[in-house]
C-alpha positions as CSV (number, residue, x, y, z in Angstrom):
1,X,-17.4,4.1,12.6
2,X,-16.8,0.3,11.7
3,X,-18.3,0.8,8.1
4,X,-14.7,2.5,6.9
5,X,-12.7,0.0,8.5
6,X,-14.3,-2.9,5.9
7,X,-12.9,-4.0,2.5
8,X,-13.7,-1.5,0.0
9,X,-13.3,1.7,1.6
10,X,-9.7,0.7,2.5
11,X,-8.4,-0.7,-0.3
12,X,-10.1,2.4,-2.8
13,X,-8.1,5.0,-0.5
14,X,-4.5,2.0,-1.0
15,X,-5.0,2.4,-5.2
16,X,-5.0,6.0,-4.7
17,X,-2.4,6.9,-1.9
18,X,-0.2,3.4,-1.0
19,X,-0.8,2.7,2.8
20,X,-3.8,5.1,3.2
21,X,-6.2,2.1,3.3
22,X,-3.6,0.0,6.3
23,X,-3.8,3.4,8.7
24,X,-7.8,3.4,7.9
25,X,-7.3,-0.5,9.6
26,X,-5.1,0.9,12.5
27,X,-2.2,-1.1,10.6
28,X,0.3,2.0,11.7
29,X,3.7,-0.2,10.8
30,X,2.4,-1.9,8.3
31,X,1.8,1.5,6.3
32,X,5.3,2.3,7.6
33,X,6.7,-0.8,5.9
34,X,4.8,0.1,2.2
35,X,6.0,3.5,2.1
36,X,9.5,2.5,2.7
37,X,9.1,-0.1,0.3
38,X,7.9,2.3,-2.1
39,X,10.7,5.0,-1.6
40,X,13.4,2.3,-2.2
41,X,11.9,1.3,-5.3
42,X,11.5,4.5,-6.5
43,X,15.2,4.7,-5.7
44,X,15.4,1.3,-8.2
45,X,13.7,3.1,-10.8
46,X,17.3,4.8,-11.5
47,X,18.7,0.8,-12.4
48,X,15.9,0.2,-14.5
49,X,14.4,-2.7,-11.7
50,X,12.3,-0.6,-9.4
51,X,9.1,-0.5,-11.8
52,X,8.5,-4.3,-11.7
53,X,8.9,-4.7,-7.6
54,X,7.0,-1.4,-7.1
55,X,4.0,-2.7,-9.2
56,X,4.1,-6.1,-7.6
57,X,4.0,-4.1,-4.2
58,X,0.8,-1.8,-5.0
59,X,-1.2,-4.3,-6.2
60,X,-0.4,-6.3,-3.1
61,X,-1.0,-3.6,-1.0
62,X,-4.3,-3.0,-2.6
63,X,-5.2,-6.5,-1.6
64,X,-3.9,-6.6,1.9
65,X,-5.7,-3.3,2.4
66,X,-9.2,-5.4,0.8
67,X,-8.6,-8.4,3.1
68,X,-6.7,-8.0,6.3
């Protein structure tokens, strides 16, 4: 089923759950990589630096999700 695989689907199932849409792609360690990501910026969010660097890394993985 190559019609979930393309653009939209992927990167609508990234805005709701971060690396959902890079497993729909078969991107395994990619989606590895953005959760990670995610927990060690949530781990940031105790400085008061996490919420800038987490936001840049959703949107980003929203886009990779649309285009890789």
């Amino acid at each position: 089923m190559n019609c979930c695989r393309t653009h939209g689907i992927p990167a609508l199932f990234s805005f709701f759950f971060p690396g959902l849409g890079q497993i729909v792609k078969g991107h395994l360690l990619k989606a590895l990589g953005i959760w990670i990501a995610f927990i060690i910026t949530g781990a940031m969010h105790i400085f008061g630096t996490g919420f800038l660097i987490w936001t840049i890394i959703w949107v980003w993985q929203i886009y990779d999700a649309y285009n890789a």
